[in-house]
Each structure stands twice: as C-alpha cells, then as structure tokens.
C-alpha positions in Angstrom: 133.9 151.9 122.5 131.2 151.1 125.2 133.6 149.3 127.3 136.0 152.7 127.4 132.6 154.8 128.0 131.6 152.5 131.0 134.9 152.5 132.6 135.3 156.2 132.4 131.5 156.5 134.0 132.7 154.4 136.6 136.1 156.5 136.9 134.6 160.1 136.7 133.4 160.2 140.5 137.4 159.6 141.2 139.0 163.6 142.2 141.6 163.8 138.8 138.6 163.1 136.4 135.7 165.5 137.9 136.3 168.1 135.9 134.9 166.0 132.8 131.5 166.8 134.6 131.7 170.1 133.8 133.7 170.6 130.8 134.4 168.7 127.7 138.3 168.6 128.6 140.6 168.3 131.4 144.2 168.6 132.2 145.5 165.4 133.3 149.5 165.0 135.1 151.7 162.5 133.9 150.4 160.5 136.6 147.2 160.6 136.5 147.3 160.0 132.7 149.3 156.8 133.3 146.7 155.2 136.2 143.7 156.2 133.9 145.7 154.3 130.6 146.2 151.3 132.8 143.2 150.7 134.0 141.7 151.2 130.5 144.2 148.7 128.8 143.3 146.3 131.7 140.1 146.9 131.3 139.3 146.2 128.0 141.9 143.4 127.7 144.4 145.3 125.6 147.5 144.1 124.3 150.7 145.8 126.5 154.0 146.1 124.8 156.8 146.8 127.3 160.0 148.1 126.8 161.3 144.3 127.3 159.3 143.7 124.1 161.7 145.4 122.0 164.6 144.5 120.3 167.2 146.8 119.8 167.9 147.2 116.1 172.0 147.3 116.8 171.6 143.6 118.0 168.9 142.5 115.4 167.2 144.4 112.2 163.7 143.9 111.2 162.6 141.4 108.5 162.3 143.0 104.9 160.6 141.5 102.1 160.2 143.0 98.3 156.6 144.0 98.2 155.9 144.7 94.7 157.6 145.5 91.1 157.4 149.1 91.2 159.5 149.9 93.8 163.1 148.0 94.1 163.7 148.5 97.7 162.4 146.4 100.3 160.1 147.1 103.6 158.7 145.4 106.6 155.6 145.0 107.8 154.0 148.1 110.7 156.1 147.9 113.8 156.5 149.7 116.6 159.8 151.7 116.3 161.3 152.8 120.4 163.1 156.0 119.7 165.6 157.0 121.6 163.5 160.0 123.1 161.5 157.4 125.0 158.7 157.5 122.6 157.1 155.0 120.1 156.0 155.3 116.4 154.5 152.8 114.3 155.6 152.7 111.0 157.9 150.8 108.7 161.5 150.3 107.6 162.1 151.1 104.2 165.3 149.0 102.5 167.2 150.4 99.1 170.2 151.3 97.7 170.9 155.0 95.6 173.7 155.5 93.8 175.3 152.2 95.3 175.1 153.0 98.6 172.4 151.3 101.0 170.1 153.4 102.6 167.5 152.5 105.5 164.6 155.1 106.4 162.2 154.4 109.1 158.6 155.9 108.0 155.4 156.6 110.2 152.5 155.1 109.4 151.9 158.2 106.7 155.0 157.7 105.1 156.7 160.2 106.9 160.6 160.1 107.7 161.1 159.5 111.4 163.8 161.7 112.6 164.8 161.0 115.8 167.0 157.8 116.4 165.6 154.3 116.1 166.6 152.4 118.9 164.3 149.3 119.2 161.4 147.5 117.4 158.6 144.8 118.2 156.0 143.8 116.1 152.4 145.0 117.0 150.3 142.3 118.8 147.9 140.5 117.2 
C-alpha cells in the first residue's frame, strides 16, 4: 500500500490527476486510466496477464479435479475467465452432470454464474 501511495504522490502534480488535490475523486478517460494502471503495475512489480496468456477454452478446457464428498461434480482452481465482451472475471469452472446430461457453469469468485460467454482462461500468477 505505500508503494501505490508514493507513486500517486509522485503522479498527482501530472495535469489528469490534479483534481485529487482538491477532491476525494476524479474522473479519469480510458486513457488516462490505462497510463496511471501501467505505471502502477510497473511500479510495484505486478504480475501482467496479456491477452496472449489465455487459452481459449474451444482449443483447451481447464483442469478439473473432485474437491470433496459432498458435492459430485468437479471444479478448478480460481482463474481468470476472458469473456467475450473484452472483460476478465476470476472465478471457477464448475463440472457435473443432471439428469444425465453434463453441464459446465463458470462462477465468480462469489459463486455467481457468469453470463456472458467464456472465451479464454489462464491461471492467475503466482
């Protein structure tokens, strides 16, 4: 947290981030929100995942495993799901089958059904 706090110190004097002088929140453009979460990912040595990370899940499904006995399905671990809206979720893939059919859902991180189309995983860096 104090390496985010000096780097927007040292960022603030730049024109798209004065306004946090005066006022707890600003409105940022897609641009400007990019440059400031690049240099804050370089900064503090983050882990990138690009778009080239993912796999496309037509060409290659996650790993599932059986987690425990209550459940008969299977899961995988948390990954980050590429939807084909652009955006990411992390969350899981749940495995089962209901009334002999197989069924896949892909969950957020609460458990919640993602409804938009999974195109693409990647594990999250360690």
């Amino acid at each position: 947290m104090k390496k985010t706090e000096d780097y927007l110190n040292k960022e603030i004097d730049k024109p798209y981030l004065s306004q946090l002088k005066e006022s707890e929140t600003i409105e940022l453009d897609r641009g400007q929100l990019i440059h400031l979460l690049d240099g804050l990912v370089k900064n503090l040595n983050l882990p990138v995942v690009r778009h080239s990370n993912f796999t496309p899940i037509d060409k290659e499904k996650p790993h599932t495993y059986r987690e425990d006995v209550r459940w008969d399905g299977k899961r995988t671990d948390m990954l980050i799901f590429q939807l084909e809206n652009g955006e990411c979720e992390i969350g899981t893939l749940y495995k089962s089958y209901m009334d002999g059919s197989e069924f896949e859902d892909y969950c957020t991180k609460n458990d919640d059904i993602i409804n938009e189309k999974v195109v693409g995983w990647a594990e999250l860096p360690r």
